[in-house]
SEVEXKOL-516145 format. One record per residue (C-alpha): x, y, z. Coordinates in steps of 0.1 Angstrom, whole numbers, padded with zeros to 4 digits, always signed. Each point is the difference from the previous one (the first is absolute). Last residue first. Layout:
// SEVEXKOL-516145
XYZ/...
***
This chain:
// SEVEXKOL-516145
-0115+0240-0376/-0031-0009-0017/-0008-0024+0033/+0002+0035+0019/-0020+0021-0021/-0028-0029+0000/+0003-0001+0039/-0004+0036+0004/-0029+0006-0016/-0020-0034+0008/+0010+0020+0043/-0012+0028-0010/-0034-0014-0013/-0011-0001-0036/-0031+0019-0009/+0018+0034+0001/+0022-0012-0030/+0008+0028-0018/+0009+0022+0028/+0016-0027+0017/+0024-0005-0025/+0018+0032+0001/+0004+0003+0043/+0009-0040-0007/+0029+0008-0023/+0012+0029+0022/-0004-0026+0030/+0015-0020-0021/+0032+0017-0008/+0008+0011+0034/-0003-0033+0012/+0025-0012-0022/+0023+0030+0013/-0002-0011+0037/+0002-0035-0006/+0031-0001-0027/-0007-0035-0013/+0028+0001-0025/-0006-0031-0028/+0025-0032+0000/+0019+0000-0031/+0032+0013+0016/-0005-0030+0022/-0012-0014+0036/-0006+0042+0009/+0019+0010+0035/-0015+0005+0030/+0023+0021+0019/+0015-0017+0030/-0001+0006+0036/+0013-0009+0032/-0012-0019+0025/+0020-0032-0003/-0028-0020-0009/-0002+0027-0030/-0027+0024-0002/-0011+0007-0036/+0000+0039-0016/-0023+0010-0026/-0003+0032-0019/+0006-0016-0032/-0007-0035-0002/-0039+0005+0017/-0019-0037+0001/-0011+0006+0032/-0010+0035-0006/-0021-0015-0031/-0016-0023+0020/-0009+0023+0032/-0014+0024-0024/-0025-0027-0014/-0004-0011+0033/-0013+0035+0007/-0025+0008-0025/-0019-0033-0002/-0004+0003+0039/-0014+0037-0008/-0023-0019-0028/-0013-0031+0024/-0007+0027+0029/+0008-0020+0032/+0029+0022+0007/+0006-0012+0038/+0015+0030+0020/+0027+0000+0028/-0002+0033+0020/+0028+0011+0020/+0001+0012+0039/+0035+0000+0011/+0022-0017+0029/-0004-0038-0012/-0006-0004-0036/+0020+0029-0016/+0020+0007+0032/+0010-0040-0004/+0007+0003-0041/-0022-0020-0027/-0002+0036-0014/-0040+0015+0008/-0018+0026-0021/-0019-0031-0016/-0017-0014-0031/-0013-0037-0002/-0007-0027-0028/-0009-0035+0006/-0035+0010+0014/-0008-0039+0002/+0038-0006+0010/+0016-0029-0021/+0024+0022-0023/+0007+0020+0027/+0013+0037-0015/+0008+0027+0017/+0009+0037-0003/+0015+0029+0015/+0008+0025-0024/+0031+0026+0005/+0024-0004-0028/+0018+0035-0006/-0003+0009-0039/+0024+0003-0027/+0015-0031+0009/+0010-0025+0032/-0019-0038+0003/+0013-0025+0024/-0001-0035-0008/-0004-0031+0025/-0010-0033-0008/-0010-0033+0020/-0002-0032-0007/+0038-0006+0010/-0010+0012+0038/+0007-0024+0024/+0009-0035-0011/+0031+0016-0023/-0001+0038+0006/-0009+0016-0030/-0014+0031+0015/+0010+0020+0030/-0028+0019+0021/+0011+0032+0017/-0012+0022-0025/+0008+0039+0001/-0008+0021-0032/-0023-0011-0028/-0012-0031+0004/-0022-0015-0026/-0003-0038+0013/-0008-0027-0025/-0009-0033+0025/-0009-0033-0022/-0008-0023+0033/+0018-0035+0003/-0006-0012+0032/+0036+0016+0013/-0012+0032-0021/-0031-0001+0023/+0019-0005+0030/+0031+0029-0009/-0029+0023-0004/-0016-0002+0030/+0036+0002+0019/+0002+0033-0021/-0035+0010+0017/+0010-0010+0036/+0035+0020-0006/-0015+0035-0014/+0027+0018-0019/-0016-0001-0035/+0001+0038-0017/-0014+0023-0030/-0033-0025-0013/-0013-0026-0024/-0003-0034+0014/-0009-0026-0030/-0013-0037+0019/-0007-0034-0018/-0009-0032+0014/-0011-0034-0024/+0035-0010+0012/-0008-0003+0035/-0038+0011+0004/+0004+0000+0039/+0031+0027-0006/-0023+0021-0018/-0024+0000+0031/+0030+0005+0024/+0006+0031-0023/-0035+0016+0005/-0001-0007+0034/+0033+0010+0010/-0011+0036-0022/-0035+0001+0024/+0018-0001+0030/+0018+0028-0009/-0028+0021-0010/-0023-0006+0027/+0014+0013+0034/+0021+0029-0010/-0009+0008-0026/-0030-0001-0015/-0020-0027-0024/-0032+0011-0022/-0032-0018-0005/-0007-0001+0042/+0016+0024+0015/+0023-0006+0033/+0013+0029+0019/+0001-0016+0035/+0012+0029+0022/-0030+0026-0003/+0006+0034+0013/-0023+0020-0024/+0014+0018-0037/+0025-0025-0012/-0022-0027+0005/-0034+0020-0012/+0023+0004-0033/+0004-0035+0002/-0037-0008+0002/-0007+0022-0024/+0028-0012-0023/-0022-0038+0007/-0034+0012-0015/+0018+0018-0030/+0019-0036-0009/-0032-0021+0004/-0026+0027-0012/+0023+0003-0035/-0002+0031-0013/+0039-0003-0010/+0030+0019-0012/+0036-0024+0006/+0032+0021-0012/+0030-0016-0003/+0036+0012+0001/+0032+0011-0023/+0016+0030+0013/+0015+0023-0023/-0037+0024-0004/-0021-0010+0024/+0034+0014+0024/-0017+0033-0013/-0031-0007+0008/+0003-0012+0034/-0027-0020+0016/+0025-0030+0008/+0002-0035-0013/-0014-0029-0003/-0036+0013+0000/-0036-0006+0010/-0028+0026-0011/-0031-0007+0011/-0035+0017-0009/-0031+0003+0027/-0038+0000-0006/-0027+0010+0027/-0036-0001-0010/-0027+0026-0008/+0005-0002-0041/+0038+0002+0004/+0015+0014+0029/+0041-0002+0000/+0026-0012+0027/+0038+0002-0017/+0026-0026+0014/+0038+0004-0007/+0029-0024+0005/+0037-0005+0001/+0012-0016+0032/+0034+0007+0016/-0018+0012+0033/+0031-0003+0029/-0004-0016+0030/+0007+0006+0035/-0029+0025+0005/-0019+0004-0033/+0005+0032-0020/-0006+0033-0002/-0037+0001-0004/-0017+0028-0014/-0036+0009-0004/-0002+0030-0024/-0012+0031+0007/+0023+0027-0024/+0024+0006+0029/+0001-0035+0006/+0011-0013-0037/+0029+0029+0002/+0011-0009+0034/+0002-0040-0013/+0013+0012-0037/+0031+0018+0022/+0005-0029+0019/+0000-0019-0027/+0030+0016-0017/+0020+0001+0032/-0004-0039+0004/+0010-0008-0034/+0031-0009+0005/-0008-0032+0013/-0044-0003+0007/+0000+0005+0038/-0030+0029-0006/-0019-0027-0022/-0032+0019-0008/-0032-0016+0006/-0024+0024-0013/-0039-0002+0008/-0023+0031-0019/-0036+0004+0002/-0014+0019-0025/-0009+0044+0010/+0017+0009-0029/+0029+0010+0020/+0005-0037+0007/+0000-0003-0042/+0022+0029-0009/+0030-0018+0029/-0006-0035-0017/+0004+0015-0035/+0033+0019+0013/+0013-0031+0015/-0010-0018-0037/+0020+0030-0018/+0029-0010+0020/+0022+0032+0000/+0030-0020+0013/-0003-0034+0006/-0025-0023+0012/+0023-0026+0017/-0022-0023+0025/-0034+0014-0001/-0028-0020+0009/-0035+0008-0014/-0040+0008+0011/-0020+0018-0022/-0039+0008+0016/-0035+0012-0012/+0004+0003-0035/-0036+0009-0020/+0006+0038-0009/+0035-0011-0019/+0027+0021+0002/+0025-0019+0026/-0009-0031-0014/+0014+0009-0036/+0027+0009+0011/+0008-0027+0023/-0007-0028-0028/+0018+0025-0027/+0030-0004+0019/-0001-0038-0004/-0011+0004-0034/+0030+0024-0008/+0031-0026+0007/+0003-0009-0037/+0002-0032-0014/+0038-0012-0007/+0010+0016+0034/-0018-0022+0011/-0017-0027-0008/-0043+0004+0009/-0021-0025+0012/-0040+0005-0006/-0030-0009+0017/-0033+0000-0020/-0033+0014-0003/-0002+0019+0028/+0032+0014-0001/-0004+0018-0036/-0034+0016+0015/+0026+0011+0027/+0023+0016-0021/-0027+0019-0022/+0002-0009-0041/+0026+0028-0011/+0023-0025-0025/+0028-0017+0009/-0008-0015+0036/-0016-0034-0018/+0024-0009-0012/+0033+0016+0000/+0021+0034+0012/+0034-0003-0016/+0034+0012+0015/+0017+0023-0018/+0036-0014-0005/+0034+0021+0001/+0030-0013-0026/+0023-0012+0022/+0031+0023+0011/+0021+0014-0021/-0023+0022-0023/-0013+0017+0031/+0034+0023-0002/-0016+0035-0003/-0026-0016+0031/+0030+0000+0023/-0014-0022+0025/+0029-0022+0002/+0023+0028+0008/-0017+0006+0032/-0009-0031+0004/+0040-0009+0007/-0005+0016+0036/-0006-0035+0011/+0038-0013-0007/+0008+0032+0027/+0040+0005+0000/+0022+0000-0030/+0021-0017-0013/+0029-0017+0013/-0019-0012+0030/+0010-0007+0036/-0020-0019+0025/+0000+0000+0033/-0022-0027+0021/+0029-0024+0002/+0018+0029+0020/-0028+0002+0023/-0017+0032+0003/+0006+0025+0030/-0010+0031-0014/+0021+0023+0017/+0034-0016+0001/-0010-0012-0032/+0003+0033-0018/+0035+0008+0015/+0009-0039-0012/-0015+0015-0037/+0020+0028+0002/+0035-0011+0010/-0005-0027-0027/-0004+0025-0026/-0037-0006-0021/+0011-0007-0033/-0023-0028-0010/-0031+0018+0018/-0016-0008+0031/-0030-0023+0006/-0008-0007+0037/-0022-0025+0008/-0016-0009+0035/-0007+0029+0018/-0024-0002+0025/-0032+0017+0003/-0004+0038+0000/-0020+0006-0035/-0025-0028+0014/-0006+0015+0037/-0020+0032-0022/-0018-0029-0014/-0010-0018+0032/-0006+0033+0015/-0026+0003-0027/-0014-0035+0004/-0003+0005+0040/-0023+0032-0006/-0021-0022-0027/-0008-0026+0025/-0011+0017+0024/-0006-0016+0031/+0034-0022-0010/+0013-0026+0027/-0011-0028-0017/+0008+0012-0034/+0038+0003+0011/+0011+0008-0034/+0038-0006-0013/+0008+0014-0030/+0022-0019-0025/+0026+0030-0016/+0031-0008+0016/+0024+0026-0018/+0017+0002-0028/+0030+0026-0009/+0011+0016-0032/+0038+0017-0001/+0021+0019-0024/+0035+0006+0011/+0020+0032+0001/+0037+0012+0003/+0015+0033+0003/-0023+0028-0007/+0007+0034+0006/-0013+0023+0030/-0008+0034+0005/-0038-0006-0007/-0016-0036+0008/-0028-0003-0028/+0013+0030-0021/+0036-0012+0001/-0010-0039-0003/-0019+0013-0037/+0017-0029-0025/-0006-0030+0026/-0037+0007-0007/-0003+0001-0034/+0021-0035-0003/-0027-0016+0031/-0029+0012-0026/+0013-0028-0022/-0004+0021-0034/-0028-0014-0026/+0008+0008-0034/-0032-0003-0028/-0029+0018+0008/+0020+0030-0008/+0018-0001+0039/-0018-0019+0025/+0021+0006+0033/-0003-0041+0020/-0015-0012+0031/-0026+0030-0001/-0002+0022+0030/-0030-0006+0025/+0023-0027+0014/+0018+0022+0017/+0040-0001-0003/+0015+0000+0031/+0041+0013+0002/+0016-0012+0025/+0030+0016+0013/+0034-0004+0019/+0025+0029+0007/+0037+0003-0009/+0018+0026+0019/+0040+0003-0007/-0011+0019-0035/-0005+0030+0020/-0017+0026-0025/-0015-0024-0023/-0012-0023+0029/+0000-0038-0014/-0033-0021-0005/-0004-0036-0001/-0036-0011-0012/-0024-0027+0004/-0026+0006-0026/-0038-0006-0006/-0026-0027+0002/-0024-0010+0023/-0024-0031-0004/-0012-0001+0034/+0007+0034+0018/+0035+0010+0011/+0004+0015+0036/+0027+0028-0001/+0035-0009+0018/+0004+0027+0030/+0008+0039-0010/+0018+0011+0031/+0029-0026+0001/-0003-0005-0037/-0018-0009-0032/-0013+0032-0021/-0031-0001-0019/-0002+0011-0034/-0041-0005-0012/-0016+0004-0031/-0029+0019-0007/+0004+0035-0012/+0034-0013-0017/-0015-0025-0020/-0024+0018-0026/+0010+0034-0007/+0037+0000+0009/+0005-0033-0010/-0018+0004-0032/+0018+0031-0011/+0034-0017+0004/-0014-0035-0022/-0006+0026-0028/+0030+0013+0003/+0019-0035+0001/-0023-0005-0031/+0009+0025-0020/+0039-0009+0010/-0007-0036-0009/-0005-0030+0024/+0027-0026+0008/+0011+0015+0032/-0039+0006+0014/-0001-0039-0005/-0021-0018-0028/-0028-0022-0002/-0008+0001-0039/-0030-0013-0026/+0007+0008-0033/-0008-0032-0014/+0035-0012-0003/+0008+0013+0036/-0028-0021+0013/+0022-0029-0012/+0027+0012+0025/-0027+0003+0027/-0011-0036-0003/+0036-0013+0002/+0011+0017+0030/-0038-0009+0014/+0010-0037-0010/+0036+0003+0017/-0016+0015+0030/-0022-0020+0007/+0021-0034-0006/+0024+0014+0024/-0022+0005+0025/-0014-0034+0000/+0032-0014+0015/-0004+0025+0030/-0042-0007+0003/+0008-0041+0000/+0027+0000+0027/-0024+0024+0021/-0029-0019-0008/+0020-0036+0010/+0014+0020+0033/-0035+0013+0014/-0017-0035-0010/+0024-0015+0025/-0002+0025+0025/-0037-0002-0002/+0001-0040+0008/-0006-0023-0031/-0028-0027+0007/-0012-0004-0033/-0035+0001+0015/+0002+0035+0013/+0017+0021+0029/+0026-0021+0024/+0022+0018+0020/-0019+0027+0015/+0023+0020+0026/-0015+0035-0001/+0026+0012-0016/+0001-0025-0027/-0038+0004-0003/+0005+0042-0002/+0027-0007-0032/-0021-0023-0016/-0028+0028-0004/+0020+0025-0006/+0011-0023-0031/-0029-0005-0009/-0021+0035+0004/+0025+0032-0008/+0021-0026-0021/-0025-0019-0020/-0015+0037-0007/+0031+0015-0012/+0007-0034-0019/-0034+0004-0019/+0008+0037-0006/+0031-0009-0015/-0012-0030-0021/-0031+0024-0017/+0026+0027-0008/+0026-0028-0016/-0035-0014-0018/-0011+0033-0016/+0033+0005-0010/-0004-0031-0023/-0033+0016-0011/+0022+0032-0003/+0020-0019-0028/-0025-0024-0019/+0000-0033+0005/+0019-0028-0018/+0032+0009+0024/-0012-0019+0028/+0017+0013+0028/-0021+0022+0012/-0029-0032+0005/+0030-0019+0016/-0001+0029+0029/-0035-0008+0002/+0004-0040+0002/+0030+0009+0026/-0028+0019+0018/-0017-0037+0005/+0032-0013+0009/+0006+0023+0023/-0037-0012+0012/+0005-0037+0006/+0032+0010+0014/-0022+0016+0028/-0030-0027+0005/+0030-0031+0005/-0011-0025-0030/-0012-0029+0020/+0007-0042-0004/+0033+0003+0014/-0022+0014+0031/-0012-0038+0004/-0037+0004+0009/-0014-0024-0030/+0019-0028+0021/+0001-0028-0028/-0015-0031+0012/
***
């Protein structure tokens, strides 16, 4: 008997997810796409890795002090993952650098060039003069370091200068600086659209107007990260908004656990720096170019330059939303599952909209999880409690990052008379759903909307995710039951049709692959979704591939599990998808389930199943089941974007059996027949979606 809890038989959950962002850093490799698409990926690795340090890594390092030895189902202690990431990181480094070295140069042949203040052009140097004075000098800040001027704090994220200064008139008096540069100025000087000066060389160029009567001896660039993860003591909080703020005001004063410096920051310097800052010397990392991967958006977004990135698509508004027939007339006579960002984001915000103006609405209830900035469904919720319709909001206060965001829609929401909730005490609300309450000839009516994903329109737009619109009395029956869940005091949470965290959903998932496993070979399970950490639902999976279960995961980022593991796991296959657009869907297939398809805002991870409330939701509707195992298909079958776990746990691109074999680029396939489909189904109105969309894809 094979022990199914042997940590050899466990990705560790960190490596898992450096080699998740090594997938990214891969994607700017890969010199088939264009230019600042490539970019795109170095700015999207940084900002991951900024993230993975201000939360992981802080993480690990408050276990190890706090004596925890043993921390997942691979066993490793936090000092052991702490010395494999840091090992990893420093060999990664190089390969950053030498990509974005490469990238840039080739962003030279298009006209495209990051250059320093030394390498600029008179004109330009007078150009660069005026914009100091009128743009950075108001705003950024010289501070001396000494026995009367003590070492400024540095907020999360900082960057600026560490400078050695030398008295003019008594050169036997060298002084220490810092030099903070505020993030309200722009990471690089835009000059003709074209040149983008490191506002660092600027900077370095004007020491005798920042710190007058002195010159300029030495300086290093520096970029420090600091414990970001918030802790809330929800059972101590009266208010729970009060505690939040502090929380975030605590956030920009955690820790420091990176510093970033410069390639030719002086030694002297750098120790000076450290003396302060405290950050251990694994922990400091030097770059030869140039601080702030993240700030690479700037240059990205250059819209003179969209030619080198992928060409932009419109997403498509489909049956039976694409003509002016009323929303919820549409919703009573069918459901319907939207793809995005293939088909457009705007029936969801139409739902609200239209809601919040008609006569006949009596009540909208929703979660809010990441909303985004000038969220035209927050503002339709806000128009429709002033209306005199009652309003319910659960907005996600502890939502990462997002926290100061939401509280501002949460005050906003009040002020205009909503009811707001701010979240559930010792859980977080990751669910995606939105219940309208209508009259209709006398009687009460409501309209669902289930989702994948999160009520942002913008993120609508690069995210893929399902949307799940429904009249159905069983599904709009059981959202007010768990809207009255979030609302009251009640502990159980169970609904009837639908499954939610934390008490149903996980239980549900063993039961779904224990009854694959009882069908042996006959058994066949496709898990779409971003992560797989959970140890009971791996061990699941390992059974049902020992009896002879056909498992296809979709994993994105992290996944514990290890495939082709003789006796344990050689019936099962992982790939990991990484293109245009961020893979975000979860969902499931059980072949010998009677729903056999569901749809979920929950990862197979333990705060997913066990310290959040999720929904889990059954897609009984023949053509929306139609729908999504025919996407499921052609994603498994993807030899483009597609990478496949190894037993090993790292990854390799799938790679086409022979020249001959056709490109199955997911992403850009689906693009085409949701074009092809948005054509077709104006002609052929009698056919059904879901007739559509298989013909196209049996043509291709």
């Amino acid at each position: 008997m094979i022990n199914l809890k042997n940590p050899d038989l466990y990705n560790n959950r960190e490596l898992s997810w450096l080699q998740f962002n090594t997938r990214v850093l891969k994607q700017a490799q890969d010199e088939s796409l264009p230019l600042l698409e490539r970019l795109k990926f170095l700015a999207i690795y940084g900002t991951n890795l900024d993230e993975f340090y201000m939360i992981r890594i802080a993480g690990l390092k408050k276990l190890f002090a706090a004596g925890i030895i043993v921390s997942g189902a691979d066993r490793l202690t936090p000092m052991q993952q702490l010395l494999e990431i840091r090992t990893y990181l420093h060999q990664e480094q190089q390969v950053v650098e030498h990509c974005l070295s490469s990238i840039l140069k080739k962003l030279e042949v298009e006209g495209i060039f990051i250059k320093s203040y030394e390498k600029v052009s008179q004109t330009q140097r007078g150009t660069l003069k005026k914009f100091f004075y009128e743009n950075i000098y108001p705003v950024i800040i010289p501070i001396a370091v000494d026995a009367t001027h003590p070492f400024p704090h540095l907020n999360n994220l900082s960057f600026g200068l560490i400078v050695k200064l030398r008295d003019m008139e008594n050169e036997t008096i060298e002084r220490t600086g810092i030099i903070r540069v505020p993030r309200v100025i722009s990471r690089f000087i835009e000059l003709n659209d074209s040149v983008y000066v490191p506002i660092e060389s600027l900077v370095v160029q004007h020491i005798q107007d920042l710190f007058p009567g002195y010159k300029l001896i030495k300086y290093a660039s520096f970029r420090v990260t600091r414990n970001a993860d918030m802790e809330i003591e929800e059972e101590e909080a009266d208010d729970f908004m009060e505690i939040l703020e502090e929380g975030l005001k605590l956030r920009r004063k955690g820790e420091m656990v990176r510093l970033e410096v410069g390639s030719d920051s002086d030694k002297e310097l750098l120790n000076f720096f450290n003396r302060h800052a405290n950050v251990y010397k694994d922990d400091i990392y030097r770059f030869h170019t140039f601080l702030n991967l993240s700030s690479l958006w700037q240059i990205v977004s250059n819209k003179n330059f969209a030619h080198l990135l992928h060409p932009s698509f419109k997403p498509k508004t489909l049956p039976p939303f694409d003509h002016d027939e009323n929303i919820f007339t549409a919703l009573e006579k069918q459901d319907v599952l939207m793809y995005h960002p293939y088909e457009s984001f705007e029936p969801v915000i139409k739902l609200i909209q239209s809601a919040a103006k008609d006569p006949d609405t009596v009540s909208i209830k929703m979660t809010l999880y990441r909303s985004g900035t000038n969220s035209p469904i927050v503002q339709a919720l806000m128009a429709a409690s002033e209306s005199g319709k009652q309003v319910t909001v659960m907005v996600e206060l502890k939502a990462r990052f997002d926290e100061e965001n939401n509280l501002i829609w949460a005050k906003a929401l009040e002020k205009a008379g909503a009811h707001v909730i701010y979240g559930i005490k010792g859980f977080k609300v990751h669910a995606k759903a939105a219940l309208v309450t209508r009259r209709k000839h006398g009687k009460l009516k409501q309209y669902a909307h289930i989702g994948t994903g999160n009520y942002n329109p913008s993120t609508a737009k690069i995210y893929t995710d399902m949307s799940y619109m429904t009249s159905k009395d069983v599904i709009t029956n059981d959202l007010t039951k768990f809207f009255h869940f979030l609302t009251g005091f009640s502990k159980k949470g169970k609904l009837d049709e639908l499954y939610m965290s934390p008490a149903q959903i996980k239980p549900k998932v063993l039961s779904l692959i224990n009854n694959e496993a009882r069908r042996k070979k006959d058994g066949q399970i496709i898990a779409k979704l971003n992560s797989l950490v959970d140890e009971d639902v791996i061990c699941a999976l390992y059974r049902a591939s020992q009896a002879g279960v056909k498992v296809e995961l979709i994993v994105r980022g992290i996944c514990c599990l290890k495939p082709g593991i003789e006796g344990v796991s050689e019936n099962i296959r992982v790939i990991s998808i990484l293109g245009k657009y961020l893979e975000h869907p979860r969902v499931f297939y059980f072949k010998n389930d009677a729903s056999q398809v569901y749809i979920s805002s929950a990862d197979w991870m333990p705060r997913n199943l066990v310290r959040r409330i999720e929904l889990l939701t059954a897609i009984k509707d023949e053509e929306s089941k139609s729908k999504i195992l025919q996407i499921l298909k052609l994603q498994g079958s993807d030899n483009a974007l597609a990478h496949e776990l190894q037993s090993d746990g790292s990854y390799k691109r799938v790679a086409r059996a022979s020249q001959d074999e056709k490109i199955i680029n997911n992403h850009k396939l689906l693009e085409e027949f949701v074009n092809k489909i948005s054509k077709a189904s104006k002609k052929e109105t009698q056919r059904s979606l879901s007739q559509i969309m298989l013909r196209l894809f049996s043509e291709d």
